[in-house]
TIPA-454991 format. One record per residue: residue number from 1; x, y negated, z negated of N, C-alpha, C in turn; residue in three letters; chain. Coordinates in steps of 0.2 Angstrom, whole numbers, plus 5000, padded with zeros to 4 digits. Example, Ala and Ser with C-alpha at 12.3 -4.5 7.8 and 13.67 -1.06 7.14 Angstrom:
<sites>
SITE   n n_c1 n_c2 n_c3 ca_c1 ca_c2 ca_c3 c_c1 c_c2 c_c3 res chain
SITE   1 5066 5028 4961  5062  5022  4961 5066 5016 4961 Ala     A
SITE   2 5064 5011 4965  5068  5005  4964 5064 5000 4961 Ser     A
</sites>
This chain:
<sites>
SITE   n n_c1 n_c2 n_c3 ca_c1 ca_c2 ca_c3 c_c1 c_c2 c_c3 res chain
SITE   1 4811 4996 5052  4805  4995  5049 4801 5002 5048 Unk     A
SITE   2 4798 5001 5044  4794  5008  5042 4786 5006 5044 Unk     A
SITE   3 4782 5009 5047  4777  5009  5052 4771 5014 5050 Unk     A
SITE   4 4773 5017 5042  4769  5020  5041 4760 5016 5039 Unk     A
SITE   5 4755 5020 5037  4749  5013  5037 4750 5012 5030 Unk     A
SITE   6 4752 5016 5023  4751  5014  5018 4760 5014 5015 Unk     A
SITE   7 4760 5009 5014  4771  5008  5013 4769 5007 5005 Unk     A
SITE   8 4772 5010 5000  4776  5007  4994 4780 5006 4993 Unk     A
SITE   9 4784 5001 4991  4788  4997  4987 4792 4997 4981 Unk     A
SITE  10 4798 4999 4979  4801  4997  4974 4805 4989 4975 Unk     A
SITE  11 4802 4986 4971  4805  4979  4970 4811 4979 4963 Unk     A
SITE  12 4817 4977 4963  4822  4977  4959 4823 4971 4956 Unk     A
SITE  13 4828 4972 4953  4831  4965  4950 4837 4964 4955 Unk     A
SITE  14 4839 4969 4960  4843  4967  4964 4840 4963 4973 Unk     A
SITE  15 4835 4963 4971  4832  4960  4977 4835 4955 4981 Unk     A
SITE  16 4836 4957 4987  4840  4953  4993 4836 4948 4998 Unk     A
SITE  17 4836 4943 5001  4835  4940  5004 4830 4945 5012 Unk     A
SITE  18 4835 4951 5013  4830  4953  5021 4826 4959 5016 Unk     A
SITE  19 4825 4960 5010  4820  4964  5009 4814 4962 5008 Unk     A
SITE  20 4812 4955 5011  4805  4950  5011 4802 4953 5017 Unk     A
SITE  21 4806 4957 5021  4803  4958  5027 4798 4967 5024 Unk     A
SITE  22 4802 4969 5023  4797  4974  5019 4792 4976 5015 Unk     A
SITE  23 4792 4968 5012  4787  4968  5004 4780 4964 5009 Unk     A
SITE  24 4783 4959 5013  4778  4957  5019 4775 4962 5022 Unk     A
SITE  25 4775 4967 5023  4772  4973  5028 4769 4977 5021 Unk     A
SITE  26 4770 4980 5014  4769  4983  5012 4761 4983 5009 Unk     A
SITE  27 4761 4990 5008  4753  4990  5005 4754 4988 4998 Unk     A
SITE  28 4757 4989 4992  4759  4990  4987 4766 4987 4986 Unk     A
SITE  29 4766 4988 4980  4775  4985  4977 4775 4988 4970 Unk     A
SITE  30 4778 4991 4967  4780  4994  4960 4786 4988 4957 Unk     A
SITE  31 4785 4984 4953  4789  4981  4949 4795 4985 4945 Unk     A
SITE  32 4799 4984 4946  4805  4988  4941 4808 4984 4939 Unk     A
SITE  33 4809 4982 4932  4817  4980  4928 4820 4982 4923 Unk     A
SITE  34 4826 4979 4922  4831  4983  4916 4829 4988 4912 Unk     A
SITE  35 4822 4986 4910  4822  4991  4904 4813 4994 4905 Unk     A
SITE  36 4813 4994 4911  4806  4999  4913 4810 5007 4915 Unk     A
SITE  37 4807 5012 4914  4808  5019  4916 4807 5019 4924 Unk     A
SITE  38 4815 5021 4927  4817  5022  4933 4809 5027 4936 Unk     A
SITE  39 4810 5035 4932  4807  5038  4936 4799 5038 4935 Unk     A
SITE  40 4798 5035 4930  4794  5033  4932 4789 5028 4936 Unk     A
SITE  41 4793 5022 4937  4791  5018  4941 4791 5023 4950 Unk     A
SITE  42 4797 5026 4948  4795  5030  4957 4789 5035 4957 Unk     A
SITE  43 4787 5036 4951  4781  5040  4952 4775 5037 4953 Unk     A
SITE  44 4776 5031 4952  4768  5025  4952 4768 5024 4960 Unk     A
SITE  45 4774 5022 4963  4775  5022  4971 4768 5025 4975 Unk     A
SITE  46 4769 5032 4970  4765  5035  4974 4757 5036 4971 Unk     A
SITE  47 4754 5032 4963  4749  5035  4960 4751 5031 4956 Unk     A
SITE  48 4748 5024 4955  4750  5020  4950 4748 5024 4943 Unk     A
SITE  49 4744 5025 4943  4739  5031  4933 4745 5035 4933 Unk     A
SITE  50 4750 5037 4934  4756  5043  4935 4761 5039 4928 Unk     A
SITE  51 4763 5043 4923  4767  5042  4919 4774 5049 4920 Unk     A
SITE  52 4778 5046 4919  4784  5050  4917 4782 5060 4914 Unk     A
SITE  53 4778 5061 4909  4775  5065  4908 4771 5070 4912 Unk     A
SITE  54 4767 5065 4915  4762  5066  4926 4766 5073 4929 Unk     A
SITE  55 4772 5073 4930  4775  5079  4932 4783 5081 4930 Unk     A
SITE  56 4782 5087 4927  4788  5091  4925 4793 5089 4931 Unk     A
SITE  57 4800 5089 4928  4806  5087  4932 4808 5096 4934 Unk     A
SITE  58 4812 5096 4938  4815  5103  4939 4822 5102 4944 Unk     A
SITE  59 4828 5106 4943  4833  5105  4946 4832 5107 4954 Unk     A
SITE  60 4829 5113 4956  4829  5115  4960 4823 5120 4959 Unk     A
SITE  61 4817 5120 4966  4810  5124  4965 4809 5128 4969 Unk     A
SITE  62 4809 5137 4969  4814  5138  4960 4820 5138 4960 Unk     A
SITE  63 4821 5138 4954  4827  5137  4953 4832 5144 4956 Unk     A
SITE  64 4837 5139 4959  4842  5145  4964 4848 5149 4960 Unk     A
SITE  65 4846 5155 4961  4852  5159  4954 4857 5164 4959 Unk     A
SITE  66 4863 5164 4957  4869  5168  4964 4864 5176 4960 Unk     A
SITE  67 4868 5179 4967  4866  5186  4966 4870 5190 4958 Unk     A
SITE  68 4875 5189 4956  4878  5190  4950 4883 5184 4946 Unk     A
SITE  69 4881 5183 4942  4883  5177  4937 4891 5178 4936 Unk     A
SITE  70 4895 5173 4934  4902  5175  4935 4904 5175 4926 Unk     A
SITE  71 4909 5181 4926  4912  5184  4920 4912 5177 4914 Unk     A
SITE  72 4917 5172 4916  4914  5165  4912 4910 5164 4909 Unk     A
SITE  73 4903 5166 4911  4897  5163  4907 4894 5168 4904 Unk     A
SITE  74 4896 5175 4903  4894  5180  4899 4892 5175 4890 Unk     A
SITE  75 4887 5172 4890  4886  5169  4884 4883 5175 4877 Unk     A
SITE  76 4888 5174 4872  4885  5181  4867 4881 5178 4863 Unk     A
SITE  77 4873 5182 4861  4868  5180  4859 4870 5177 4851 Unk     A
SITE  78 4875 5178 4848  4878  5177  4841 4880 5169 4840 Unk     A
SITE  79 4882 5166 4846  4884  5160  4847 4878 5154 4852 Unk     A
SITE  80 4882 5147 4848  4877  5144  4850 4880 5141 4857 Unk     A
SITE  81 4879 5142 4861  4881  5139  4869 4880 5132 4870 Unk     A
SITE  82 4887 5128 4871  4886  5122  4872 4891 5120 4879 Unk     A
SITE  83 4886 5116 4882  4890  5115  4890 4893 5109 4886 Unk     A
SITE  84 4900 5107 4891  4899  5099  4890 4902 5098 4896 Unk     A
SITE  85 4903 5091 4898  4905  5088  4903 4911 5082 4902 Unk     A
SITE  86 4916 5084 4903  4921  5080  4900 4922 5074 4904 Unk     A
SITE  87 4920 5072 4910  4920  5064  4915 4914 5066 4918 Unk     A
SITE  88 4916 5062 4922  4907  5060  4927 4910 5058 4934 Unk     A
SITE  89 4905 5055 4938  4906  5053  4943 4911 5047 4943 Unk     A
SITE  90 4908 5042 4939  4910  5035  4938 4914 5039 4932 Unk     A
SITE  91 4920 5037 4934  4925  5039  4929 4926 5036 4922 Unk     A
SITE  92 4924 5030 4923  4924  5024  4918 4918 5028 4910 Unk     A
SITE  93 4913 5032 4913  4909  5036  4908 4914 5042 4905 Unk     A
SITE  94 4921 5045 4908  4924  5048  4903 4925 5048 4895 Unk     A
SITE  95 4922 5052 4892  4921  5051  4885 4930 5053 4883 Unk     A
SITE  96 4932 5048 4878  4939  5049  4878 4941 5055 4873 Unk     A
SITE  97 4944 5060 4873  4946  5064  4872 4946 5065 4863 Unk     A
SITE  98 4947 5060 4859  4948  5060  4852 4941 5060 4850 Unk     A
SITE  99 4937 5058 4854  4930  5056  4853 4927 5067 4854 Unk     A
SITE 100 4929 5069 4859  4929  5078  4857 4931 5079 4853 Unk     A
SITE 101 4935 5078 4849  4942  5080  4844 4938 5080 4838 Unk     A
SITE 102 4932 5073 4837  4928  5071  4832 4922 5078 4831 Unk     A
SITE 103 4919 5078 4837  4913  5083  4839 4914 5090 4838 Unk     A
SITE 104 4921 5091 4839  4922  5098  4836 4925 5100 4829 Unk     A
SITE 105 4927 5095 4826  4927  5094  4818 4921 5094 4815 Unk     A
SITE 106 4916 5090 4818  4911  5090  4816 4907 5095 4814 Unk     A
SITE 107 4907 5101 4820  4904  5105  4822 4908 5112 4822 Unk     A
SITE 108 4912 5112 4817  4918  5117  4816 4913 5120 4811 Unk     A
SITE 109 4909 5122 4808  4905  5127  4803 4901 5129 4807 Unk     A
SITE 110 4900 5128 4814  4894  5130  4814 4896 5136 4821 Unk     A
SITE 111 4892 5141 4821  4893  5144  4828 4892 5144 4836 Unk     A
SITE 112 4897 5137 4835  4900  5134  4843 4905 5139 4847 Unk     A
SITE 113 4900 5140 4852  4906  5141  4860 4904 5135 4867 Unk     A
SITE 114 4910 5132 4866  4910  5124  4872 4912 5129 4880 Unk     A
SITE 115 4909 5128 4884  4908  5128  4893 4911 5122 4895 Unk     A
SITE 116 4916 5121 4897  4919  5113  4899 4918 5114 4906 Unk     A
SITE 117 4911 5111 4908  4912  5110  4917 4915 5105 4919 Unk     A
SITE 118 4916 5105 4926  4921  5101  4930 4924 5102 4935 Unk     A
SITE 119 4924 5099 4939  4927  5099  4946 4936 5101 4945 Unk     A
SITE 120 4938 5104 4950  4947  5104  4948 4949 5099 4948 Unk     A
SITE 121 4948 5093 4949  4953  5088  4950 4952 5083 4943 Unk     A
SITE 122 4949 5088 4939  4947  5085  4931 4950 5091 4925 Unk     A
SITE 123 4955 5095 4930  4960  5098  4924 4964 5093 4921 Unk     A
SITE 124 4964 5086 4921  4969  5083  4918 4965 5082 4911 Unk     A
SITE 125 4959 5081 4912  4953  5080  4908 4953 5086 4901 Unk     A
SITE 126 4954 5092 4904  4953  5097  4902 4960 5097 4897 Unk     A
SITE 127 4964 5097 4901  4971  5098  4895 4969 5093 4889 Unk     A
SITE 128 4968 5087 4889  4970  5082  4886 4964 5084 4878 Unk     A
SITE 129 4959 5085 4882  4954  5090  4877 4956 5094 4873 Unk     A
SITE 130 4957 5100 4877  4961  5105  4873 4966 5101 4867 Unk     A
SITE 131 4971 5097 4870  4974  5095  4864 4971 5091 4857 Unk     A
SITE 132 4966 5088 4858  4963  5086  4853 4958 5090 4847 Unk     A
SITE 133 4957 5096 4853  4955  5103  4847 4960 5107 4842 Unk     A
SITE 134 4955 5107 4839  4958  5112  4833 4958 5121 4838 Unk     A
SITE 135 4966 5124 4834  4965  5129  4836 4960 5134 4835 Unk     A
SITE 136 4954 5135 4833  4951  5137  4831 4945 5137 4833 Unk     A
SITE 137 4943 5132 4840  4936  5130  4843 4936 5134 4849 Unk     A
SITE 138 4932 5137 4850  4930  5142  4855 4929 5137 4861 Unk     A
SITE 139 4932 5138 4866  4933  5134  4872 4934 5140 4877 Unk     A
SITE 140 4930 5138 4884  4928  5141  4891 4930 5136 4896 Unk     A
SITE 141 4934 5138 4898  4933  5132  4904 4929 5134 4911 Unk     A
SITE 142 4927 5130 4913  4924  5132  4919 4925 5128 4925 Unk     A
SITE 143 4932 5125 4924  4935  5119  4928 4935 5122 4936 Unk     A
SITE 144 4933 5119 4939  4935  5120  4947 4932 5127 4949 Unk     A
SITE 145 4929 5131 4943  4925  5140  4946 4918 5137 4950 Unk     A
SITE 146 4914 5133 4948  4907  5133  4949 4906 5128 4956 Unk     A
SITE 147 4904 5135 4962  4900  5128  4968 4897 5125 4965 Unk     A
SITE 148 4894 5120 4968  4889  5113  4966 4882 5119 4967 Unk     A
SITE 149 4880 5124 4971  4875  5125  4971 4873 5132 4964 Unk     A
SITE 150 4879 5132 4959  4880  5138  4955 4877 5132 4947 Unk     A
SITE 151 4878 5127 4948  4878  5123  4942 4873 5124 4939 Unk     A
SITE 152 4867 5124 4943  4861  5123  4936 4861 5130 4935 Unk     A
SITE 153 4860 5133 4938  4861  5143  4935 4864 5142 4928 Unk     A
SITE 154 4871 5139 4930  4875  5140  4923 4874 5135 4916 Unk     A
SITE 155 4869 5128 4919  4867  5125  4916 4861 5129 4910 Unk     A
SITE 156 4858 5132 4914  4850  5136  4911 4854 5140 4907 Unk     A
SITE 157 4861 5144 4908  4862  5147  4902 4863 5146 4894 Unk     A
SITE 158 4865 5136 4894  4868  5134  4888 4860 5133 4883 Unk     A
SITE 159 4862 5131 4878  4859  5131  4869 4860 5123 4869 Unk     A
SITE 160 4861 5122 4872  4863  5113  4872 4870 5111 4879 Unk     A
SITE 161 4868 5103 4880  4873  5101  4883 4875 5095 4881 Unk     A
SITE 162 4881 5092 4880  4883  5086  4879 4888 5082 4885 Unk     A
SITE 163 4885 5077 4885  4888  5073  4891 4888 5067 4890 Unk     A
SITE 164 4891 5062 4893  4891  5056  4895 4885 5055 4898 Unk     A
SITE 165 4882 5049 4900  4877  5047  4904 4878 5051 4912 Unk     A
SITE 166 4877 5057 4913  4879  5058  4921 4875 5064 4924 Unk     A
SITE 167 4873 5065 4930  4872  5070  4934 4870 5077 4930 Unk     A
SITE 168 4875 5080 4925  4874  5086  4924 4870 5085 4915 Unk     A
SITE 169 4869 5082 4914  4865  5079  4908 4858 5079 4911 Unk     A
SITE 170 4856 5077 4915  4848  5075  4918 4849 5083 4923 Unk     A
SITE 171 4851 5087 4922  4852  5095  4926 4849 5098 4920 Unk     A
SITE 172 4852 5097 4917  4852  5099  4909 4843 5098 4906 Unk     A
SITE 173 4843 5094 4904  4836  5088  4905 4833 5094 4910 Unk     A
SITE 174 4832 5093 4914  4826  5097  4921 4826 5104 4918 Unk     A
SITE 175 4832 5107 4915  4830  5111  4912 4829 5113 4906 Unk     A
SITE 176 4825 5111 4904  4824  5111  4897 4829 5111 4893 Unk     A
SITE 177 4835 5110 4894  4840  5112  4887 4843 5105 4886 Unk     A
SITE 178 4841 5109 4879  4841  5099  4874 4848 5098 4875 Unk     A
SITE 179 4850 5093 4876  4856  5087  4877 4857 5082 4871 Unk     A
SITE 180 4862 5081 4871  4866  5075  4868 4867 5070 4872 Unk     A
SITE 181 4865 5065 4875  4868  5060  4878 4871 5053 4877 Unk     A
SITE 182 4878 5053 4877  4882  5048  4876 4880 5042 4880 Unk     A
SITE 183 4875 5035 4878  4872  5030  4884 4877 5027 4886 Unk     A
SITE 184 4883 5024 4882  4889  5019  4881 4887 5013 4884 Unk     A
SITE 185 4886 5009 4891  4886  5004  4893 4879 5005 4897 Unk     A
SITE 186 4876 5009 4898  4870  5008  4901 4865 5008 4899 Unk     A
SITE 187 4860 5005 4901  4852  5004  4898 4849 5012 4895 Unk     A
SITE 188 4847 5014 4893  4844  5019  4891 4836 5018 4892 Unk     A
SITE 189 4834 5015 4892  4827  5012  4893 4826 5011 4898 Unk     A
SITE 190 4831 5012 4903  4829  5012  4912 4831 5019 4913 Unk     A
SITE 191 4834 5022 4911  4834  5031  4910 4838 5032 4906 Unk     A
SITE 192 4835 5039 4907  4839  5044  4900 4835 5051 4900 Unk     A
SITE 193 4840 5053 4896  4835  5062  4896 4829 5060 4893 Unk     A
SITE 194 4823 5066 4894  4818  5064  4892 4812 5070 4886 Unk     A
SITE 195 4816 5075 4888  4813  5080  4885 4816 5081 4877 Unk     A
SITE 196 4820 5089 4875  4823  5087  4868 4830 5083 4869 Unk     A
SITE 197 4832 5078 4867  4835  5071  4868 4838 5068 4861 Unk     A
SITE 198 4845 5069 4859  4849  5065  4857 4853 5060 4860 Unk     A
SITE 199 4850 5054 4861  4854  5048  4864 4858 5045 4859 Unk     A
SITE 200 4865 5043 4858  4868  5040  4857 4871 5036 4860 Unk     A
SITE 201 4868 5030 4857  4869  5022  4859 4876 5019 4855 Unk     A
SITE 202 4880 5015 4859  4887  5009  4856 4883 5006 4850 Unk     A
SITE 203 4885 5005 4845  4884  5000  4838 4887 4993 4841 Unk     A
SITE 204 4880 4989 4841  4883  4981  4842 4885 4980 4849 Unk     A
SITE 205 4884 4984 4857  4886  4982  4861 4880 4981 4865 Unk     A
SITE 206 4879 4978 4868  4872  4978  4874 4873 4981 4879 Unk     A
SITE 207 4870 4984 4882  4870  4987  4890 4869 4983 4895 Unk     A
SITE 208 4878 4984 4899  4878  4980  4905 4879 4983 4912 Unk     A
SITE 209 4877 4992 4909  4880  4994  4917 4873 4996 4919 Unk     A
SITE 210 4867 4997 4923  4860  4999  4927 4860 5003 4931 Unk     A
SITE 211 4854 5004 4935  4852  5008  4942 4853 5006 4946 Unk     A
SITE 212 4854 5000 4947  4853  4996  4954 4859 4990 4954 Unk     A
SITE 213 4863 4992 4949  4870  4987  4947 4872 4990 4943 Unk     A
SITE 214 4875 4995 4945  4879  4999  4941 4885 4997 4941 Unk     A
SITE 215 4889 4996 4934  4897  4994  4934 4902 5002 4934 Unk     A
SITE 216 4908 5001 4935  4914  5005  4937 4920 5003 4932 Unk     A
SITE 217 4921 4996 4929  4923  4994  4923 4920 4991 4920 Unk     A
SITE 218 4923 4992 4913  4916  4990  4907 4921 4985 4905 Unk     A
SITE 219 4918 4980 4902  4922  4975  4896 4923 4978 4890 Unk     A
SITE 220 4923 4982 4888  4924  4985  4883 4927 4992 4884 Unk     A
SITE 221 4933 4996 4881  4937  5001  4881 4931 5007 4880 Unk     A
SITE 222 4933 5013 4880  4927  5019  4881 4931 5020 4871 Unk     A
SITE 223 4934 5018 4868  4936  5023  4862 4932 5018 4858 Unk     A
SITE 224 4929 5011 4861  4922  5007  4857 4916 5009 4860 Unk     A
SITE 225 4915 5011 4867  4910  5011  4870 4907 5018 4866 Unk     A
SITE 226 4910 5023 4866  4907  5030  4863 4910 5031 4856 Unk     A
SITE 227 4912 5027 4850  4914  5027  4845 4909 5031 4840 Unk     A
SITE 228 4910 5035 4836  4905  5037  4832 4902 5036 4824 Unk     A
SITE 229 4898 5031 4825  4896  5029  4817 4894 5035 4815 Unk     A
SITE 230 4894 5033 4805  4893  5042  4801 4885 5042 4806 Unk     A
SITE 231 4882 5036 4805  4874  5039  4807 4873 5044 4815 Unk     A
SITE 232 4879 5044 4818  4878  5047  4823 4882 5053 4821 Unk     A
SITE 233 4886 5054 4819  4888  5061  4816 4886 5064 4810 Unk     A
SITE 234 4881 5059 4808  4875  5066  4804 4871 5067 4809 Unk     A
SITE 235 4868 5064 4815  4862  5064  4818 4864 5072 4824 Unk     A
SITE 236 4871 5071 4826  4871  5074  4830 4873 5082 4825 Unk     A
SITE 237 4876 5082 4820  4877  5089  4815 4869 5090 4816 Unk     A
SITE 238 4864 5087 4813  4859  5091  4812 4855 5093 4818 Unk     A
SITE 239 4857 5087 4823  4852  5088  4831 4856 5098 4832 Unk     A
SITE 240 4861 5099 4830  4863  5106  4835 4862 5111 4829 Unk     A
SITE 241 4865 5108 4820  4861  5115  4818 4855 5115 4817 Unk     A
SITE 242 4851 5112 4821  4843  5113  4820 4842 5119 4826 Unk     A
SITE 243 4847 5117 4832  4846  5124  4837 4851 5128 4836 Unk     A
SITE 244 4855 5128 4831  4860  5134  4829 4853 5139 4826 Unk     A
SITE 245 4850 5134 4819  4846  5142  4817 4839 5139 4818 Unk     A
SITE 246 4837 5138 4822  4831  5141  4828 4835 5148 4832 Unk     A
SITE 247 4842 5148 4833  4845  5154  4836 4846 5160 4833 Unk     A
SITE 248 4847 5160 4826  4847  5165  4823 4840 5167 4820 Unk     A
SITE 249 4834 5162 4821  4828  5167  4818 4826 5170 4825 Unk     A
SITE 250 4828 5166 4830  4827  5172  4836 4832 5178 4836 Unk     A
SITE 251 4837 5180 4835  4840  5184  4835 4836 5190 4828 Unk     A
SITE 252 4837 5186 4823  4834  5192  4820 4827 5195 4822 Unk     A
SITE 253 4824 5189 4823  4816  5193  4825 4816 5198 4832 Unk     A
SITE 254 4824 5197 4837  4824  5202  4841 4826 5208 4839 Unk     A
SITE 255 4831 5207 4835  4833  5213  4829 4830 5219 4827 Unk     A
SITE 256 4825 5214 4825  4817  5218  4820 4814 5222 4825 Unk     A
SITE 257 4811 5217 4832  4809  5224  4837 4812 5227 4838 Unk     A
SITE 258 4818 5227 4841  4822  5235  4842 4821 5238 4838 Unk     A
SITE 259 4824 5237 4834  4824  5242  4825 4819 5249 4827 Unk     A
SITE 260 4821 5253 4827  4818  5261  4825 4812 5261 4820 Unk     A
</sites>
């Protein structure tokens, strides 16, 4: 039991039977369900008037940088930097490979270099990709290089990230760099990226995996759950050439100040 004098409470949708013993002692209780915002309900915890905007998110404060950045991630100012994340934790969020195959088709005019992070034991992930690209997509792997404490450094250097619902997408998010997020089976409306934010949401399926019930198998195959309507592959062309040339009027206006 917690003996502090002022206790708040997150109350769920998964409420158990000895959690009555908690809510009985508490000063406070913040309601959360399916489709209220996670982080902000833990910021009410502490300051009910507190919105999700209330305070800036950050990976790490400040943020931890290795003493020299590894040869990998030499990104060239000509190209647009895109991390991506080929599985997740919950492997069931693997975005299926042909579903890459789509995105780099897609994005084949435009001046893409892909960062594949990943743990080693997600090289099988990595091949399977590789096979679905064209030979002509500029691909980095960063399979199994990056300690866990190297990631967001490396994250801060991309132009965009695209993932699945997972971990290094909401890294990504804290730092500012705009994302694509595949939601697939999960609520979107209980999280999600929050800042600049492409979410793509399943056509026709409802979200069955949460925060506080989170699923491990979906009813539905990932080659429906992350399936690409035209609306999402025009939305997603324009979301990254909008930050291809925001890239190049920065480059030229660097250009012009050097200039002699």
């Amino acid at each position: 039991m917690c003996n502090a004098p002022d206790k708040q409470f997150l109350s769920t949708y998964t409420r158990r039977w000895y959690h009555r013993l908690f809510y009985l002692t508490a000063s406070g209780v913040v309601e959360h369900q399916r489709d209220t915002l996670t982080l902000q309900n833990y910021l009410r915890l502490a300051d009910r008037s507190l919105t999700w905007r209330s305070q800036p998110k950050h990976a790490t404060s400040p943020l931890w940088r290795p003493s020299a950045p590894r040869p990998e991630l030499a990104t060239p100012p000509d190209t647009l930097n895109i991390g991506i994340s080929i599985s997740a934790g919950n492997k069931a969020k693997t975005l299926p490979p042909s579903v890459w195959g789509e995105i780099f088709t897609l994005l084949a005019s435009l001046p893409c270099r892909y960062y594949v992070f990943g743990t080693a034991n997600e090289q099988g992930y990595f091949d399977a990709l590789v096979r679905h690209a064209g030979a002509e997509t500029d691909i980095v792997s960063l399979i199994g290089l990056l300690p866990l404490q190297e990631v967001p450094d490396a994250i801060r250097r991309m132009d965009c990230y695209i993932a699945t619902d997972s971990g290094n997408v909401y890294i990504a998010d804290a730092l500012q760099v705009p994302v694509i997020c595949f939601a697939g089976p999960c609520e979107a409306k209980e999280q999600r990226p929050l800042n600049k934010a492409l979410i793509i949401r399943p056509d026709s399926i409802p979200p069955s995996s949460f925060v506080f019930a989170a699923l491990y198998h979906f009813a539905h195959p990932a080659t429906q759950l992350y399936a690409l309507t035209p609306d999402d592959r025009e939305n997603i062309y324009n979301f990254v050439a909008c930050l291809a040339a925001a890239r190049q009027r920065l480059n030229a206006r660097r250009s012009y100040i050097s200039a002699p």
